[in-house]
C-alpha positions in Angstrom: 168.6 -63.7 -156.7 166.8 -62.7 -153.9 168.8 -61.7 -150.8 168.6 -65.1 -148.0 168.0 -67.4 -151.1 170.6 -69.8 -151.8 169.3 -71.6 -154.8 166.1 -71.0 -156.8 164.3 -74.3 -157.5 162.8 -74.7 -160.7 159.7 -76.1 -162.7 160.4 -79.4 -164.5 160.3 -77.6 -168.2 162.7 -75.2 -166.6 160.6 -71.7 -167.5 160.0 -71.0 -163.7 162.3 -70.7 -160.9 161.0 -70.2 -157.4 162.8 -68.6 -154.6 160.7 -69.3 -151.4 157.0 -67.4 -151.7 158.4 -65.7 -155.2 159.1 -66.7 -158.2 160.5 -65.6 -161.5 159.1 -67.0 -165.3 161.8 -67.1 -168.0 160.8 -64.9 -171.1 162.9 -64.1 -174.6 165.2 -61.2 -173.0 166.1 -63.5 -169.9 164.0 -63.6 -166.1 161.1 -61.6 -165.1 160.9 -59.7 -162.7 160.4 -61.0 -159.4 156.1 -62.0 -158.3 155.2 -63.3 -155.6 153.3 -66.4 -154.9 151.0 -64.7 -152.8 150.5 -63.7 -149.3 150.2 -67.2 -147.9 152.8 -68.3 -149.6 155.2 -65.4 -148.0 153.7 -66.2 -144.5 155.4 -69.4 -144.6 159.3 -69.8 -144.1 160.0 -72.0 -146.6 163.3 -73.9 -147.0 162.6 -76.1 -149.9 159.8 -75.9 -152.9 159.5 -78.5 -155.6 157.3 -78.0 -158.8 155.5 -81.2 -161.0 154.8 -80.4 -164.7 151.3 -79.4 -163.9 152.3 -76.7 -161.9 151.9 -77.9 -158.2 153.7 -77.2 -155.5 155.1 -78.8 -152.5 156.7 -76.9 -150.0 157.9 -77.0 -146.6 158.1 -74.8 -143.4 160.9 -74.1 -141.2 160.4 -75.9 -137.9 163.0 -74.1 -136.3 161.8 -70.5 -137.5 159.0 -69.4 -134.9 155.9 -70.6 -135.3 157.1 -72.9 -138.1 155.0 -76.4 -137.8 157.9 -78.7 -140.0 154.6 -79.8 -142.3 154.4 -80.2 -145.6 152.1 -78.5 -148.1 151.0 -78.2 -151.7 149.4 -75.5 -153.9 148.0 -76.8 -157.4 147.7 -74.6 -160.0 143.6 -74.6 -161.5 142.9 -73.0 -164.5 145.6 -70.7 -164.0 144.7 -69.8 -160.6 147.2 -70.8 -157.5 145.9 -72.1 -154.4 146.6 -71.3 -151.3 148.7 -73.9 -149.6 147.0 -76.7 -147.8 149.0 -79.7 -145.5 149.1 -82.9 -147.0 147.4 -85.7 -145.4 148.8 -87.4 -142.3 150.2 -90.1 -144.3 153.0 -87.7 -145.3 153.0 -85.5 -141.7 154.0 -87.6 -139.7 157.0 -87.3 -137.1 158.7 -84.6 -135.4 159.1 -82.6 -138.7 158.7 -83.3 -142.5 160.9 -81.7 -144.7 163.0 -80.4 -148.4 160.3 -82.3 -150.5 160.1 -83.4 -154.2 157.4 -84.4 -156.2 158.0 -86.5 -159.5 157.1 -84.0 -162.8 154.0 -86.5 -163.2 153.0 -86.1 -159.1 153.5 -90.3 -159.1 155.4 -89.5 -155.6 156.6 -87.4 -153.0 159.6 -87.5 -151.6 161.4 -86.1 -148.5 163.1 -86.2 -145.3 161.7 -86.3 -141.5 162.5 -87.4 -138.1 160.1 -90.4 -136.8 160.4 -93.4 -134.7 160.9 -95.6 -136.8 163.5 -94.1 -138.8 167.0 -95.4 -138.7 168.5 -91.8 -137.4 168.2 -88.5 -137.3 166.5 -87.9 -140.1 165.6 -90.1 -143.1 164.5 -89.9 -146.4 160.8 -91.4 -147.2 158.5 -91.6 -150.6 154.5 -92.1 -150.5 152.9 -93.0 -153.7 149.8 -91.8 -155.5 146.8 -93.9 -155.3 144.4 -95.1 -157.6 142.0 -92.7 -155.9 144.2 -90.1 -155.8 145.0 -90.1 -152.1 148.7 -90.2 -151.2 149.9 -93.6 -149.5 151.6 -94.8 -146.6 154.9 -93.1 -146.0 157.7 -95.7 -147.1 161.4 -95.3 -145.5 163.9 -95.8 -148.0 165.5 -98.1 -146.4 169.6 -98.8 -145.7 170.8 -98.4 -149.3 169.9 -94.3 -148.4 169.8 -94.1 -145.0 171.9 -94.6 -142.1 172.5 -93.2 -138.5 173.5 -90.1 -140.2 171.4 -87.2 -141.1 169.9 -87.7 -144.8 168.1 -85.2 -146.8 167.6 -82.8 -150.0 166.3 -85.8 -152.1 165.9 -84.7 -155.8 166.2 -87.0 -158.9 167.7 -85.9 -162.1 165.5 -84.8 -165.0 166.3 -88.2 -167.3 165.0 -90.0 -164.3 167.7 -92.3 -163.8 169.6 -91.1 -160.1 168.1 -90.2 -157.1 170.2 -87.6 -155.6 170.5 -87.2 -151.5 173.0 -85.4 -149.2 174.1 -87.0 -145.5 175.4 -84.9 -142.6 179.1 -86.7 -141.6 182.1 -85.6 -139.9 184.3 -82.8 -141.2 186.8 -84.4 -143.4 189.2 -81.5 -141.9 189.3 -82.9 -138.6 187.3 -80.0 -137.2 184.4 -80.7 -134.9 181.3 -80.4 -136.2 180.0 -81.8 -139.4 179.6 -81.4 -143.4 177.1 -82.2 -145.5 178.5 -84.6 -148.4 176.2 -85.6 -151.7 175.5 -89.1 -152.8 173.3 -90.6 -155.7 172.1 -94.0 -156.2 170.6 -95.5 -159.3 166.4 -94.2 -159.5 165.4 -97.7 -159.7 165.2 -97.6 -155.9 161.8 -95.8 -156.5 160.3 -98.5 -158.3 161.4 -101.2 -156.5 159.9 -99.6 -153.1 156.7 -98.8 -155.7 154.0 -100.9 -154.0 152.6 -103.8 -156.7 148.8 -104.1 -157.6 
């Protein structure tokens, strides 16, 4: 594992893992070496990457790192050819930051967590869906069953489909100041129930 890297994050059928701008593909004696994504991809400090089954990516930037912008970007894959990433729409980057993204293996939705407005505190955890058209709609908060004053984040949802997995910033069960970040799931049916109807 790459030094700095905590966790590599991998492709839905499990035969890539990516560690920031690099990635690994699994072959028949183990891992590959390590490639990189490219040199856009390695410009960017990325804190979380997400992968759908047809190979694009969704990735963030660091808005603490310099220069990091707290946008979200993706990077499809086109007859074997990566992109270079581009920001998605405004729909999605909106806020003070955008952030730790996931996209459903069939790019149905994104989902992540940012600071706006209208958010219920610090940060939150929002979904937009994919139109008709293709466009990615309206970013929708996911309301008070996920979040809370607290600082929520890192959604991801298991492979069968069925949980939607989050993390919330509370206080240090210890008694020390500060805070810990504490895992939660809830049943997936959240996402189609906030899935707007035709």
């Amino acid at each position: 594992m790459p030094s700095g890297t905590r966790k590599p994050a991998f492709s839905p059928d499990g035969k890539t893992r990516y560690f920031r701008g690099n990635y690994q593909e699994h072959t028949a004696d183990g891992w590959s070496e390590l490639k990189s994504l490219g040199p856009a991809f390695e410009a960017i400090r990325i804190m979380g990457l997400t992968a759908s089954a047809k190979g694009t990516l969704v990735l963030d930037e660091n808005a603490r790192s310099k220069g990091g912008d707290g946008i979200l970007r993706y990077s499809r894959l086109i007859e074997g050819k990566r992109e270079e990433p581009r920001p998605l729409p405004k729909t999605i980057n909106t806020g003070k930051w955008n952030a730790h993204p996931f996209i459903a293996p069939d790019e149905s939705y994104i989902m992540w967590d940012g600071v706006r407005e209208s958010g219920y505190g610090a940060s939150d955890i929002y979904i937009s869906f994919r139109q008709k058209d293709g466009a990615w709609g309206e970013a929708i908060n996911l309301g008070e069953r996920v979040n809370t004053q607290a600082e929520e984040g890192g959604p991801q949802v298991t492979p069968d489909g069925k949980y939607l997995l989050f993390n919330r910033m509370v206080p240090n069960g210890d008694g020390k100041s500060g805070s810990q970040s504490d895992l939660y799931w809830i049943d997936a049916q959240i996402i189609e129930d906030l899935r707007p109807k035709e």
